[in-house]
N, C-alpha and C positions, 0 to 999 in steps of 0.2 A: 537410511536415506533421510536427507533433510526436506522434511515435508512438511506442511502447516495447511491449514483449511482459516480461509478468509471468512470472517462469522458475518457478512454479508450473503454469502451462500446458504444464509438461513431466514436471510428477510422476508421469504412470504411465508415461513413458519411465522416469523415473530410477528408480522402481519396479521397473523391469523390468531394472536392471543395464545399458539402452543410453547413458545419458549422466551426465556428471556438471555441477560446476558449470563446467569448463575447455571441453566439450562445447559447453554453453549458450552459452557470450561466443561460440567459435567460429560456430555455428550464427545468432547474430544478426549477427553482424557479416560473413559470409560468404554464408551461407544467403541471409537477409532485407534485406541494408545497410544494416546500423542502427549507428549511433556510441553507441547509449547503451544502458544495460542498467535492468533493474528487477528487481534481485536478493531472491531468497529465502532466508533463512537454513538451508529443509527441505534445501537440498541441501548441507549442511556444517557439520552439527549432529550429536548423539550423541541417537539420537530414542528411545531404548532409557528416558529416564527424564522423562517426561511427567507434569504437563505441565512442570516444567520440562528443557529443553530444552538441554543444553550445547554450548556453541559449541566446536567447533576448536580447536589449536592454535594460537596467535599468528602460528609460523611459515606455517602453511598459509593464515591470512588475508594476509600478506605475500605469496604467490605468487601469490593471485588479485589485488593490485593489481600485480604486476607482471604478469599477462597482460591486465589490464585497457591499462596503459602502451603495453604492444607493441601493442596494437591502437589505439590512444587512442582507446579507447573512456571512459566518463564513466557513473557509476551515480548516475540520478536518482529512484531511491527505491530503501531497500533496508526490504524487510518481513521484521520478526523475532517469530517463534512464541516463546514456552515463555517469554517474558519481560513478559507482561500485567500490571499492575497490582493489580486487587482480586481478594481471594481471602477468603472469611470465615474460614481458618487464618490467625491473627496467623503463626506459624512457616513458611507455604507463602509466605504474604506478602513474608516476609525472606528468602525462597530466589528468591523473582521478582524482586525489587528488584537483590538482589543479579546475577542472571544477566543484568538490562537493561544496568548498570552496566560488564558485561564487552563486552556490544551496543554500550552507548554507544561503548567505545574503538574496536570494530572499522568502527564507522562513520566515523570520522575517519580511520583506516587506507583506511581502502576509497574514501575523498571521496565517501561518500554527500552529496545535496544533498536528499533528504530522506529520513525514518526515519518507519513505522510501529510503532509497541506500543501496544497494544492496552489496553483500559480491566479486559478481563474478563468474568468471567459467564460464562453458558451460552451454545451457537453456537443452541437450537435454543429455548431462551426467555428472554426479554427481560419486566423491569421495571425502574422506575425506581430512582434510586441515592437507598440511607438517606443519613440526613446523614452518618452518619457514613462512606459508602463515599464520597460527591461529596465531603467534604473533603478524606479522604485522597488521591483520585483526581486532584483540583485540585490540591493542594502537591505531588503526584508530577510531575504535567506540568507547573508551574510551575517545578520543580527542572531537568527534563529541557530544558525551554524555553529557559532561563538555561544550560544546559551547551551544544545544540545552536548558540545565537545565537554562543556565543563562538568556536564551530569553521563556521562559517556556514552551516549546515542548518536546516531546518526539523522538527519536527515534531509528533505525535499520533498519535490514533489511525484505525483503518478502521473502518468500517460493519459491522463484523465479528461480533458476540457480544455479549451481553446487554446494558445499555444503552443502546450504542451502537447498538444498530437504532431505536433512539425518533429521529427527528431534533429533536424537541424536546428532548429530556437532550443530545444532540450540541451545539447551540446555547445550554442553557443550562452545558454544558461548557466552551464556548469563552470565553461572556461570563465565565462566573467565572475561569477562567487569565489571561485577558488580557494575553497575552503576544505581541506580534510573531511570534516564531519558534515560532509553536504554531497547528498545523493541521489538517485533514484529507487524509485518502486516501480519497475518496468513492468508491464500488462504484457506479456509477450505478445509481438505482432500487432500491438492494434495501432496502427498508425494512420494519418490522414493525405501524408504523402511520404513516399522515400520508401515505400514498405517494403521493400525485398532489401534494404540495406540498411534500414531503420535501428533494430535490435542491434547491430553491430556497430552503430555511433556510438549510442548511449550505454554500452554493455561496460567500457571502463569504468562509471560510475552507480553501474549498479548495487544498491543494499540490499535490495529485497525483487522476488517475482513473484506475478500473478498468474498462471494458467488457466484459462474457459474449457468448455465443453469444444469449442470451434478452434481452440489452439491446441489441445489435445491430438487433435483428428488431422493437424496440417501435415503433409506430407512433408517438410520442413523442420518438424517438430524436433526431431533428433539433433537435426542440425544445428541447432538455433542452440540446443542444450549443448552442443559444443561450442559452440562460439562462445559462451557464456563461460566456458570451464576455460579454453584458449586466455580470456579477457582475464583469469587471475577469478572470479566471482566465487565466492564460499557460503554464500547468505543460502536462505531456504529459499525452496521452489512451493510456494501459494497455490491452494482453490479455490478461487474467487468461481462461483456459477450459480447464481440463484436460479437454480431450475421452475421452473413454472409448479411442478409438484412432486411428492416424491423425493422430498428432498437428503431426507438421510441417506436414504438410496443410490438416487445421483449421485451427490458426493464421495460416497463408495466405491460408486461405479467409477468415477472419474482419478480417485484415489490411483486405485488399479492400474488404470491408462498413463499415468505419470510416471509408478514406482515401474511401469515397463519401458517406458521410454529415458529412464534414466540406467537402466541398466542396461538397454542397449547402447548409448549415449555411451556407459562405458566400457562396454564392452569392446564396438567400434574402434574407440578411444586406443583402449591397451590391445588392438591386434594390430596396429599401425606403428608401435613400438621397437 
């Protein structure tokens, strides 16, 4: 089964000084037997200047592909904070742009297969993009799209902050880049309106999923995993859950809940054949 664990599901370990990003590869790739990662930028970043976000040394992005190698392990999505897109400071603007641009490099260092940045806005409201943010925000991902195709990734943005909770702005985001290599990283279910039909706009341009503790447990759940199979989607299915504690555990536990619901997903699937 295609499964991946979001190593933000380990933010309040790393919070707590118990793990880093060297920690993480080890712990999925030993802990859980997983070949592949779903890297986060919070854990090797300079988080001190928010929101933009400075990345690492170059050298230190070189060591995690080389512990990526020794394990051959493979990062199929690597999600980067402090690098969004719109911002109504023209000058915060050009300080995002620019730190994506630094993102972008380390992504082709790291063979991310695909990249989230995010569109922007607020995490806790959401409205629709002026023209003037949907064009900027269009030629930005149009740029980013045209850079990702030439190094063979994909990307876009997540379900994440202002806009992008509308699955309509999502969709008519997508129509306007019209790009191949330009996608989502769908949160399953989290949307700010349209939510019973949300997942099934954006599911043609799905790259990548994230599942919670709370999308696990929807009654929905199975469903939603077919819709997604319906839509053509082949990318992994994500655990993003920073549990409050407990977290290898959680994880585990939520592990569980997913590789069940995928196989009913396809079971479902092949007795309707």
């Amino acid at each position: 089964m295609h499964i991946s664990i979001g190593a933000y599901s380990f933010n309040n370990t790393y919070m707590d000084g118990k793990m880093d990003v060297f920690g993480y590869l080890e712990a999925v790739k030993y802990r859980y037997r997983m070949d592949v990662v779903d890297l986060w930028n919070g854990f090797f970043i300079d988080r001190s200047g928010k929101p933009v976000m400075k990345l690492v040394e170059e050298s230190y992005i070189r060591k995690i592909r080389e512990a990526l190698d020794e394990k051959e392990m493979r990062v199929v999505n690597f999600a980067i904070d402090g690098a969004h897109l719109w911002d109504p400071d023209p000058d915060m603007r050009k300080h995002l742009y620019e730190n994506a641009l630094v993102h972008l490099k380390a992504s082709v260092m790291l063979g991310a297969q695909t990249v989230r940045i995010d569109t922007g806005g607020s995490y806790k409201e959401c409205e629709t993009m002026s023209d003037e943010q949907f064009e900027y925000t269009v030629n930005r991902y149009r740029e980013f799209a045209t850079f990702a195709s030439d190094h063979g990734f994909r990307i876009g943005p997540e379900n994440h902050m202002g806009a992008s909770l509308l699955p309509r702005e999502m969709k008519r985001l997508a129509e306007g880049v019209d790009h191949p290599a330009f996608g989502f990283l769908v949160h399953l279910s989290r949307w700010k309106a349209d939510e019973e039909e949300g997942d099934r706009l954006v599911a043609p341009w799905a790259y990548h999923t994230h599942f919670d503790a709370q999308t696990a447990v929807a009654d929905h759940a199975v469903d939603t995993i077919r819709l997604f199979n319906e839509a053509g989607y082949h990318g992994y299915w994500g655990i993003e859950h920073n549990a409050p504690s407990n977290q290898y555990v959680e994880t585990e536990r939520l592990i569980g809940m997913v590789k069940k619901l995928l196989l009913d997903a396809t079971t479902e699937w092949g007795s309707e054949e």
